[in-house]
C-alpha positions as CSV (number, residue, x, y, z in Angstrom):
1,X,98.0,-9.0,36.6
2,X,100.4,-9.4,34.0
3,X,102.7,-6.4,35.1
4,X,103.3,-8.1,38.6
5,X,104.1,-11.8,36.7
6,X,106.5,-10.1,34.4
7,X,108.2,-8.2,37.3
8,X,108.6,-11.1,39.2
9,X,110.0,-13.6,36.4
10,X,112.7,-10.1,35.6
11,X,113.0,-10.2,39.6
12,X,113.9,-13.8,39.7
13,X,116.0,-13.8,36.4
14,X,118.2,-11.3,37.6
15,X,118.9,-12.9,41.0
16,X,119.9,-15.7,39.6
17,X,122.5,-14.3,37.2
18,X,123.8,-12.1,40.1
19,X,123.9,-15.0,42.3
20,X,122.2,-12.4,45.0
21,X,119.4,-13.6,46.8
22,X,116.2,-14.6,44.9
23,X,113.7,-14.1,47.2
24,X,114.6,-10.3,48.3
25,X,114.9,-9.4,44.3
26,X,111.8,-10.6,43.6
27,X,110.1,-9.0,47.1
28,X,111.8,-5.7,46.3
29,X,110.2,-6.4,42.2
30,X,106.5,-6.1,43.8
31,X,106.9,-4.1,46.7
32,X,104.8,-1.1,44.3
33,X,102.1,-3.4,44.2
34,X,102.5,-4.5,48.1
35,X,101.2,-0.9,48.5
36,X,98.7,-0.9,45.9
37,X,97.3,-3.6,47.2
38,X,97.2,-2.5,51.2
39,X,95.8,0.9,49.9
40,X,92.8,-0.9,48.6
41,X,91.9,-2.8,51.7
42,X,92.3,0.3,53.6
């Protein structure tokens, strides 16, 4: 669980110094564990 709060808080960190948009930085951060997670239930 840790891994996934630390990617998001680098996710939403680095949108907001690149002025890009949050949301998609910190979607694209946990999109590994997206995955994880849907292989799980399947």
């Amino acid at each position: 669980m840790p891994d996934w709060i630390t990617y998001t808080l680098i996710g939403w960190i680095t949108g907001k110094t690149t002025k890009q948009d949050v949301a998609l930085v910190v979607i694209s951060a946990l999109i590994p564990y997206l995955v994880k997670i849907t292989l799980m239930f399947t």
